[in-house]
N, C-alpha and C positions, 0 to 999 in steps of 0.2 A: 446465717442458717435460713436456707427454704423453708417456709412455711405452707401448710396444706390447711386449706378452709372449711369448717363446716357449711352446712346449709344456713345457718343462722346468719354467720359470717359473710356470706355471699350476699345475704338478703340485706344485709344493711349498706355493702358496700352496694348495692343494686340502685338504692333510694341516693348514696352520697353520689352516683357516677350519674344519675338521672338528674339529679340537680346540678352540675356540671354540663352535663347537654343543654339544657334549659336554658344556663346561663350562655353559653355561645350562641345558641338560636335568635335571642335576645338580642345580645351582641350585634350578628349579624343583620338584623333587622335593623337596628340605628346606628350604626357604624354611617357616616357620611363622610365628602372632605368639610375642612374647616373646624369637625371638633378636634378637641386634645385628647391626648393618647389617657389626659389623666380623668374626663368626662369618661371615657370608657372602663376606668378600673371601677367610679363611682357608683358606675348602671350596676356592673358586676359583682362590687361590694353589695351595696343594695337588695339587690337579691338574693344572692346566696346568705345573708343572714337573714330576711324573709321567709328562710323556708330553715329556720331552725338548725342551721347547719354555720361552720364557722372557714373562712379561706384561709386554707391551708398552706396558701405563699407568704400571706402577711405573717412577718417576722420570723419567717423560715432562715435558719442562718444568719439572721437582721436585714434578711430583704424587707424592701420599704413600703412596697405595695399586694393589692389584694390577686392580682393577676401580670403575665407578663405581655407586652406586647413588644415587637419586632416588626420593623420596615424594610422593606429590599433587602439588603446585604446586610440586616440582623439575622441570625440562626434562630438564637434564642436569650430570652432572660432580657430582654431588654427592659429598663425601668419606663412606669407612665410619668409622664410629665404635663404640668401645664402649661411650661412654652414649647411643647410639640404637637403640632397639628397636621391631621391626618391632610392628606392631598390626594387629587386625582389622579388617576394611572400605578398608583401604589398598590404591593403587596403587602397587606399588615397579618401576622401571625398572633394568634392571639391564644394564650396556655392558660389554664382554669383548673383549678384544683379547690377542692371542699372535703371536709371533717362533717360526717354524719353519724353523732352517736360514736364516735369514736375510731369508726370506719372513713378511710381516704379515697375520693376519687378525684380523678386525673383525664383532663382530655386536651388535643387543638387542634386547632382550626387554623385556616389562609385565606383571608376572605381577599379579595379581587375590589377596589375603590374605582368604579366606575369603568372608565374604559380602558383595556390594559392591553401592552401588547400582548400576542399573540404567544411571544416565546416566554414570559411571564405566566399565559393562563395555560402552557402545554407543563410547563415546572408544577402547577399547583395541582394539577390533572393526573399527571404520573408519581409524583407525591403520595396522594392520595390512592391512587390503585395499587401502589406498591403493598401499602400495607395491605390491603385486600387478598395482592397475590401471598403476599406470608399468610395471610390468615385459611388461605385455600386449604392449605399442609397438616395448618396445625391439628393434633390432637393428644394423647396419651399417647404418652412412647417415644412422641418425635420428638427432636434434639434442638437444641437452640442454634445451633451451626446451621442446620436447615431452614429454619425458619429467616435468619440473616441472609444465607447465602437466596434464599426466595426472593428475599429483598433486594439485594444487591443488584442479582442478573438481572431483574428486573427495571431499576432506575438507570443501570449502563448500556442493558440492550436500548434506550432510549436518548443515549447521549449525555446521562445528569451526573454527580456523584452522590456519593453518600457519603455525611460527615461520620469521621473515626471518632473523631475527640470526645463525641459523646454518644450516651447509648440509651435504650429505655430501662426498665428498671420492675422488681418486686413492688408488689403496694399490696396495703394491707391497713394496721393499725398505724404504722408509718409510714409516711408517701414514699421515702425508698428505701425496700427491703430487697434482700437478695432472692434471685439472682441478677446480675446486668444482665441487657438482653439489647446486645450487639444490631444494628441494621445490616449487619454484612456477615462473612466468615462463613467456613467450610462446611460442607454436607457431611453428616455423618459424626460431627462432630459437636461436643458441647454437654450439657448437662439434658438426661432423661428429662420431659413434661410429664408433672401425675395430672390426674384427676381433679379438679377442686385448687391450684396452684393459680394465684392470682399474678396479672404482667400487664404493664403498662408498654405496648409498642409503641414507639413514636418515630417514623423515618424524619430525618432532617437532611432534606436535599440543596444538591447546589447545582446551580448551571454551570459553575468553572469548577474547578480544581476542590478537592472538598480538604482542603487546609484552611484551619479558621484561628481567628487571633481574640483573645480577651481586650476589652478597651478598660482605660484607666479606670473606670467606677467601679470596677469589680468581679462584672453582673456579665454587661453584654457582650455576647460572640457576634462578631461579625466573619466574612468571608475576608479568604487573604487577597482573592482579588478583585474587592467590591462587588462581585458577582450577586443575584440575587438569591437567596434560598427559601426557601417553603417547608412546613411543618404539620403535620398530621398526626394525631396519637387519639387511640382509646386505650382504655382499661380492656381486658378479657377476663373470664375464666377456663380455665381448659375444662374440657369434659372430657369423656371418654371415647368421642366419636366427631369429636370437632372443639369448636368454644362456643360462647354465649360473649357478646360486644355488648361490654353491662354500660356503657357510654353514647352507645346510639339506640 
């Protein structure tokens, strides 16, 4: 069942998706090569229970950690580890999720490890704008199919794809509620946006082929043809005449 938000509701999840920012800003600022992928769930952990709030991955499904992080041709969910270390020229993706008061926010990031090729920081670039361009459209009334299909034209007029296998999602008192919410798919079609209706966009782009494969632990997607992918998600609410990016 779609869920419509009060003002209350909004406002809490406001505080949980602002501490979620925080914590990738964070992120980003100490992100180097040479730490471990599990130094960085640490900083993450850390903070987000500093600010009274609790991460919303750890033990989600019996995932193991407080965030997700992905390298190159990880999509997503990849687990932190501490025999993995970060390197130069890498794309590390990095998913953040926080419980505030009971309210879920949800965001990620692609952060760029020093010096990267070129065809690496245009993927993190159009990633990134993609959702912007969905977000251009959004408001009450328009339809989830347009908001994908925003996305889509967008990351193909570019050359990239967009992975199918996964989608973004409702968030709320649960980090996923309904509805899905597709990166791709038809104009015109899809479920009405109200007012007050919380959504988590996240485009998940590839450079190749946007077919991706589960690896043995469970968790992580990688691409089917090593290709690299990039990830970008906030939280919104719809309003009636746009949204509010309760995440940035």
């Amino acid at each position: 069942m779609v869920t419509v938000k009060t003002a209350q509701e909004i406002e809490l999840m406001r505080k949980a998706n602002q501490i979620v920012r925080d914590t990738l800003n964070l992120l980003e600022e100490k992100i180097k090569p040479g730490m471990t992928t599990k130094q960085l769930d640490k900083i993450a952990h850390d903070y987000i229970t500093s600010c009274d709030a609790v991460p919303s991955f750890l033990g989600y499904s019996g995932y193991p950690a407080s965030i997700c992080v992905s390298i190159d041709d990880e999509v997503v969910h990849g687990i932190p580890s501490s025999d993995r270390h970060i390197e130069e020229g890498q794309i590390v993706s990095v998913d953040i999720g926080s419980i505030y008061k009971g309210y879920n926010g949800d965001a990620a990031r692609t952060f760029a490890i020093g010096r990267i090729s070129s065809e690496k920081q245009r993927l993190i670039d159009v990633t990134r704008q993609s959702f912007f361009e969905g977000v251009k459209i959004l408001r009450e009334g328009v339809r989830l199919g347009d908001l994908g299909h925003a996305i889509q034209s967008y990351v193909e007029s570019n050359g990239f794809s967009v992975v199918r296998a996964l989608v973004g999602h409702g968030i709320g008192t649960d980090m996923h509620e309904d509805p899905e919410v597709p990166n791709y798919g038809k104009a015109g079609h899809g479920l009405r946006l109200k007012a007050n209706m919380t959504i988590a966009i996240e485009p998940m782009v590839n450079a190749g082929t946007y077919d991706v494969v589960m690896l043995d632990d469970g968790w992580t997607v990688v691409t089917a043809d090593g290709k690299p992918s990039a990830h970008y998600e906030n939280t919104v609410a719809i309003t009636e005449d746009g949204v509010e990016i309760l995440s940035l």
